[in-house]
ROSE-4610 file (N, C-alpha, C; in Angstrom, 1 decimal, always signed):
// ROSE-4610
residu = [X/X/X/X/X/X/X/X/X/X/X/X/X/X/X/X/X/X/X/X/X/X/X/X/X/X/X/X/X/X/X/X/X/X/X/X/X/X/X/X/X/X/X/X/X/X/X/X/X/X/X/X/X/X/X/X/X/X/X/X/X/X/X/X/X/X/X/X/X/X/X/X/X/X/X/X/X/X/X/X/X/X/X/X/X/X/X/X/X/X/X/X/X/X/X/X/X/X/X/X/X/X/X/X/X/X/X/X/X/X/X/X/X/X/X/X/X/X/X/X/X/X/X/X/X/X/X/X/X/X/X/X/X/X/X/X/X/X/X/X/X/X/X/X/X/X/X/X/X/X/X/X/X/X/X/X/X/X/X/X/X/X/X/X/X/X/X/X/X/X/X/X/X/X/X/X/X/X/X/X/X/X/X/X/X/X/X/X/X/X/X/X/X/X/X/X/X/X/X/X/X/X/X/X/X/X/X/X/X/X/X/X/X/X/X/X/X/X/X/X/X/X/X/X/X/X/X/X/X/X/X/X/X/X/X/X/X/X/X/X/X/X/X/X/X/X/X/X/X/X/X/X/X/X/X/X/X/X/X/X/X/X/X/X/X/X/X/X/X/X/X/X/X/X/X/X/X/X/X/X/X/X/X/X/X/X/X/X/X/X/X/X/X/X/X/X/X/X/X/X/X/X/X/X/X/X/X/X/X/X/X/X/X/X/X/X/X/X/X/X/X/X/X/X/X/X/X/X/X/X/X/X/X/X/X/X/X/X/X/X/X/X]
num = [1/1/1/2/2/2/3/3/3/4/4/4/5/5/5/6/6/6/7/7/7/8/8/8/9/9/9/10/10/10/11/11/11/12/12/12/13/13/13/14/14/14/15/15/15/16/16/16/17/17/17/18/18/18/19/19/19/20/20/20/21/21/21/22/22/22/23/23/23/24/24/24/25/25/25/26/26/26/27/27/27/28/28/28/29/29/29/30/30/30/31/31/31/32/32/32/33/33/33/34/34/34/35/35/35/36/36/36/37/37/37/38/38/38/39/39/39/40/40/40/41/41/41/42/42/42/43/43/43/44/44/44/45/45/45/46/46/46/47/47/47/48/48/48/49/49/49/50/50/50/51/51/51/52/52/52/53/53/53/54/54/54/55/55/55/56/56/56/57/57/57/58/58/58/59/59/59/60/60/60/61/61/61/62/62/62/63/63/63/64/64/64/65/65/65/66/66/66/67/67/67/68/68/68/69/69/69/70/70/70/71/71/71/72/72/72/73/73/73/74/74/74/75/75/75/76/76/76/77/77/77/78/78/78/79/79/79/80/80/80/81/81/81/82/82/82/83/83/83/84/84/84/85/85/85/86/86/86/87/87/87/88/88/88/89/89/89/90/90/90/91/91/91/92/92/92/93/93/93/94/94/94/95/95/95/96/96/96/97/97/97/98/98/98/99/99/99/100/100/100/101/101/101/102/102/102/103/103/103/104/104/104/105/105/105/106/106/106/107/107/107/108/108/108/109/109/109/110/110/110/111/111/111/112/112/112/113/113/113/114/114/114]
x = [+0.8/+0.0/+0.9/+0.6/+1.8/+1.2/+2.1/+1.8/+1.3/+0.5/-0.3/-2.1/-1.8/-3.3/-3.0/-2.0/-1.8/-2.2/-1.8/-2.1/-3.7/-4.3/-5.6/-6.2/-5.9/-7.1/-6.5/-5.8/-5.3/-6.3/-6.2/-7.4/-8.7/-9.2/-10.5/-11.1/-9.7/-9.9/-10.0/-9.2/-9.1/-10.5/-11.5/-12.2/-12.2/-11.4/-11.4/-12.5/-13.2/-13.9/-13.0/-13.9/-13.0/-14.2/-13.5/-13.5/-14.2/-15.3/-15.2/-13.6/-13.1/-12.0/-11.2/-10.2/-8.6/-7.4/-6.1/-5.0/-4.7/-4.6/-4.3/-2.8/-1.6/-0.8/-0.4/-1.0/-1.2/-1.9/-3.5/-4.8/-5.8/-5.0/-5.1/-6.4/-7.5/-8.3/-8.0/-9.2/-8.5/-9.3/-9.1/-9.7/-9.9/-10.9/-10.9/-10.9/-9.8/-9.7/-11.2/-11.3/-12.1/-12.3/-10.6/-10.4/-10.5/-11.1/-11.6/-10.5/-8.8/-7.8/-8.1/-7.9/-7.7/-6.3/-6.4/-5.1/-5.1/-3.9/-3.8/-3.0/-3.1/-2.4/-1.0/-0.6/+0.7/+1.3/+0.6/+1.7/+1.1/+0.3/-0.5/-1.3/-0.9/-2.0/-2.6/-3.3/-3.2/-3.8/-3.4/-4.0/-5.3/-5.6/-7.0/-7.3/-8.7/-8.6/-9.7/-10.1/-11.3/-12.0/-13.5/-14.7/-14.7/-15.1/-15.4/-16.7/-17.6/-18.0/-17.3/-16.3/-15.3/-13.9/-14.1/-13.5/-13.8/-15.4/-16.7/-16.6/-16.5/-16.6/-15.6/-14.1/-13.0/-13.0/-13.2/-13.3/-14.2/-15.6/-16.3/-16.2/-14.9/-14.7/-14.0/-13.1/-11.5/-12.0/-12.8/-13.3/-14.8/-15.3/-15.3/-15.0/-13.8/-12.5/-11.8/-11.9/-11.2/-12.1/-13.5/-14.3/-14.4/-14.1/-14.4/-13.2/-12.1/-10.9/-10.9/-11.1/-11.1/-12.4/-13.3/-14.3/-13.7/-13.0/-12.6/-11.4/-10.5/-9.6/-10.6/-11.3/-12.0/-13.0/-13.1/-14.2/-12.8/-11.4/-10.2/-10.1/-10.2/-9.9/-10.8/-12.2/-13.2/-13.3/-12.9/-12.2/-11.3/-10.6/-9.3/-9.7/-11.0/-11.5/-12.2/-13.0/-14.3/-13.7/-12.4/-12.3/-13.2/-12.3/-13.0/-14.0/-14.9/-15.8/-16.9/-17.7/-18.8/-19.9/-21.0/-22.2/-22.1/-21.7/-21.6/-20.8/-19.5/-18.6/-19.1/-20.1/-20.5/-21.8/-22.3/-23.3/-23.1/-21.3/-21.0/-20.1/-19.7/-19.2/-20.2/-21.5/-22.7/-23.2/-22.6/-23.5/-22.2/-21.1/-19.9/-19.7/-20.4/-20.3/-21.6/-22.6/-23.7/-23.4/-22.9/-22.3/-20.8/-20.2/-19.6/-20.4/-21.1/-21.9/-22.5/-23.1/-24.0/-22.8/-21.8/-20.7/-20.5/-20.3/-19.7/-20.8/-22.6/-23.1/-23.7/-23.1/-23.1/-22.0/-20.4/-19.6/-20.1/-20.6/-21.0/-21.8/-23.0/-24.2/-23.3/-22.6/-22.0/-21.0/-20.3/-19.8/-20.5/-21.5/-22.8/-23.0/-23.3/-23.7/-23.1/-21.1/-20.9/-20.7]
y = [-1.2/+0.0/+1.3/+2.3/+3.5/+4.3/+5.4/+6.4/+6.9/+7.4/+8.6/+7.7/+6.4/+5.3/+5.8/+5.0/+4.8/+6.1/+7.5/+8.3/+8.9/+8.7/+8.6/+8.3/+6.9/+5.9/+6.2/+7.0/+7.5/+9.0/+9.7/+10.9/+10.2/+9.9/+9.2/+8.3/+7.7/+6.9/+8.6/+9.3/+10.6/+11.6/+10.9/+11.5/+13.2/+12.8/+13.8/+13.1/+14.3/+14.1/+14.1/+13.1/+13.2/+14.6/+15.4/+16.3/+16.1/+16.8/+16.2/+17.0/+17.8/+18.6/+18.1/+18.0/+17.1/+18.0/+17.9/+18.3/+18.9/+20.4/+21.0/+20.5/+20.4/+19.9/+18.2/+17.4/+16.0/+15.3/+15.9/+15.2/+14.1/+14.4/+13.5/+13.6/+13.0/+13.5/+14.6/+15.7/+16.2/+15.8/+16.2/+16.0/+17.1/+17.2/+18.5/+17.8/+18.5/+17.8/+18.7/+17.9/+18.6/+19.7/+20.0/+21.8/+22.9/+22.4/+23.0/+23.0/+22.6/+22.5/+21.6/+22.1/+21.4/+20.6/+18.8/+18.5/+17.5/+17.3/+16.4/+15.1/+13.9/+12.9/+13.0/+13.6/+13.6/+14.6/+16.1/+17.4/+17.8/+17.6/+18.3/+19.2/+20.1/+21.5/+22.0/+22.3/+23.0/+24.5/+25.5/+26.6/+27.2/+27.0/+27.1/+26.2/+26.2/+25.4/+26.0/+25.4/+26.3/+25.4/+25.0/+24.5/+24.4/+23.2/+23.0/+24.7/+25.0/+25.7/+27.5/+27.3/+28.4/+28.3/+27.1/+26.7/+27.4/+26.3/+26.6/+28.0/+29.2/+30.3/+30.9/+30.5/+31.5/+31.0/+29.8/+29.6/+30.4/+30.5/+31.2/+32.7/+33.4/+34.7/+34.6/+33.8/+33.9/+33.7/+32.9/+32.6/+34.0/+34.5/+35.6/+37.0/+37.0/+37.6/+37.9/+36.5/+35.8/+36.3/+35.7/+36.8/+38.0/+39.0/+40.4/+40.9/+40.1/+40.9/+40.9/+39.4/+39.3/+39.8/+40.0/+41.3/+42.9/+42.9/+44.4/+44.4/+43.2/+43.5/+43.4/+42.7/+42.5/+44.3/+44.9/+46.8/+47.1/+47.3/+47.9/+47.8/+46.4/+46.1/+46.8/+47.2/+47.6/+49.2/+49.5/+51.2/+51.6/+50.4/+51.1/+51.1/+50.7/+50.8/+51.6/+52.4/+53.6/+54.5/+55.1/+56.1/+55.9/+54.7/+53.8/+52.6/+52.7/+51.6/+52.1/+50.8/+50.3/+50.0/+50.0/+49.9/+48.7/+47.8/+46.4/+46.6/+46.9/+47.4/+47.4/+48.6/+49.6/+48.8/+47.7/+47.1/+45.8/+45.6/+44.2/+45.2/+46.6/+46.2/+47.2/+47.1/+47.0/+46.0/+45.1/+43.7/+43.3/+43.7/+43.3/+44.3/+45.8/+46.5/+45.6/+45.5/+45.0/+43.6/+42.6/+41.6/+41.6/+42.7/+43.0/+44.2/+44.3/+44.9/+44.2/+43.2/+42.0/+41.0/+40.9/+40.1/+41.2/+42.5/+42.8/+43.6/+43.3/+43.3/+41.9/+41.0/+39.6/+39.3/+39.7/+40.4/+40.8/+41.6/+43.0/+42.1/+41.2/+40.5/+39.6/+39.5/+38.0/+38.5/+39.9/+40.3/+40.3/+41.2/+41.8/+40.5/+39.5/+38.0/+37.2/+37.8/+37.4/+37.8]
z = [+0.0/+0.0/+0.0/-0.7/-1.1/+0.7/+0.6/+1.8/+1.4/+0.5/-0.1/+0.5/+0.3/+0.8/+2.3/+2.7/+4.4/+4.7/+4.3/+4.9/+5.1/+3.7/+3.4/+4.9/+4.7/+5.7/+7.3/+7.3/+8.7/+9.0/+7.8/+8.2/+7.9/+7.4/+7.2/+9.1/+9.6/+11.1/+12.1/+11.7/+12.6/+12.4/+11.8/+11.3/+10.2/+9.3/+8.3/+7.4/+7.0/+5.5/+4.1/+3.5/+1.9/+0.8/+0.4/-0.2/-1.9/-2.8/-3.8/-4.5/-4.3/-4.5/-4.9/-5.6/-5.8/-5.6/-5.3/-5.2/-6.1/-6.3/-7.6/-8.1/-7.3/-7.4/-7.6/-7.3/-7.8/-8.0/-8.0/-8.4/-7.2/-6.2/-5.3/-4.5/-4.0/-3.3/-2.0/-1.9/-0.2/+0.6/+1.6/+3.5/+3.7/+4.5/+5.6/+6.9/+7.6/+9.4/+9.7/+11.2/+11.8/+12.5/+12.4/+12.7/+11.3/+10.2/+9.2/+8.1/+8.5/+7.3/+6.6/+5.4/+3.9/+4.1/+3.6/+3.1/+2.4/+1.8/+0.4/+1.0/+1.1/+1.6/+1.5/+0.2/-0.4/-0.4/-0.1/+0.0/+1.6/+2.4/+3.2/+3.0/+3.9/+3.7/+2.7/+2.2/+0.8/+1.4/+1.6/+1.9/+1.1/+0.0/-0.6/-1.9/-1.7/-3.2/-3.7/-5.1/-5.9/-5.8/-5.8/-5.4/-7.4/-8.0/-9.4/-10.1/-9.1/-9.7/-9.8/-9.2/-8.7/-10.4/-10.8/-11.8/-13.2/-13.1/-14.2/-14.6/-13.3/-13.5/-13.8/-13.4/-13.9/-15.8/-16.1/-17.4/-18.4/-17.8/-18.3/-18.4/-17.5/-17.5/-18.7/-18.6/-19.6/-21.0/-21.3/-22.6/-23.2/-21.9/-22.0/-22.9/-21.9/-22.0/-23.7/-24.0/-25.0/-26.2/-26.0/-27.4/-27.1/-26.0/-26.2/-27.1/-26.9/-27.4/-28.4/-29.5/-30.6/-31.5/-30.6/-30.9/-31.2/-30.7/-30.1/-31.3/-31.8/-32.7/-34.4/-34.4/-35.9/-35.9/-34.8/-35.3/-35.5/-35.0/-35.3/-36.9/-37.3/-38.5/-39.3/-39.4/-39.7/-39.7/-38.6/-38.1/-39.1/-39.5/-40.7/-41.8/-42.5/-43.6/-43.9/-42.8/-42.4/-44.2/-43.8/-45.2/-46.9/-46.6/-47.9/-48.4/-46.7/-46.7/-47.3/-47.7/-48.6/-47.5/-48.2/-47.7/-46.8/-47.3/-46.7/-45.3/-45.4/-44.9/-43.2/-43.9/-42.7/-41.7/-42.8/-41.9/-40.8/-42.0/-41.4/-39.5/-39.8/-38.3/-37.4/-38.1/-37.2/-35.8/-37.2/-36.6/-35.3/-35.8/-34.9/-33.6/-33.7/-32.6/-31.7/-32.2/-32.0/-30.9/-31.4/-30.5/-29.9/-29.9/-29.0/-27.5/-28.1/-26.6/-26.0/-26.6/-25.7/-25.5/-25.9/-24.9/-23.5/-23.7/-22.8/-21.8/-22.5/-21.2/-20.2/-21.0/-20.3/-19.3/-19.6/-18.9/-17.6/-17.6/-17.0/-15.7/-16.3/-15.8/-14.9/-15.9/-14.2/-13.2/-13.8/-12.3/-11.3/-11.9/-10.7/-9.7/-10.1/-9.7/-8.9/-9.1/-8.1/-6.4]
């Protein structure tokens, strides 16, 4: 049996809870003792961890994130043609100011939320 088990089934006897959490550093299930610390069989302590929906949400910022910019670089591209743009031109970075504002009042929505 490795030490990472042995120590497992030693907090589990000490009454720690198993965590649905894992060890950001080795994947390992965590504990919470009964004095409220987080720990990983294999490194200990872990001073904080992110809760899966704490996850869900930094990803959903960054991807976010990720279409406002490449929003924000395709009206630049559009910006540089204003002198000599065409009807089309002018409707296509309509549509693109247009959904760059409802990204970034969606943005906006989930700050509030948290």
């Amino acid at each position: 049996m490795s030490n990472a088990i042995k120590k497992a089934a030693e907090l589990l006897k000490e009454g720690a809870v198993m965590l649905p959490e894992t060890c950001p550093i080795c994947g390992s299930p965590l504990y919470k003792l009964r004095d409220g610390r987080i720990v990983c069989p294999v490194h200990g302590e872990i001073m904080k961890i992110k809760s899966k929906k704490q996850e869900t949400e930094m990803k959903v910022d960054n991807a976010l994130d990720d279409l406002i910019n490449a929003m924000i670089l395709k009206v630049r591209e559009f910006t540089a043609k204003v002198p000599n743009a065409t009807k089309l031109d002018a409707e296509e970075l309509g549509i693109w100011l247009k959904n760059l504002d409802i990204a970034i009042e969606i943005r906006n929505k989930l700050k509030v939320e948290k």
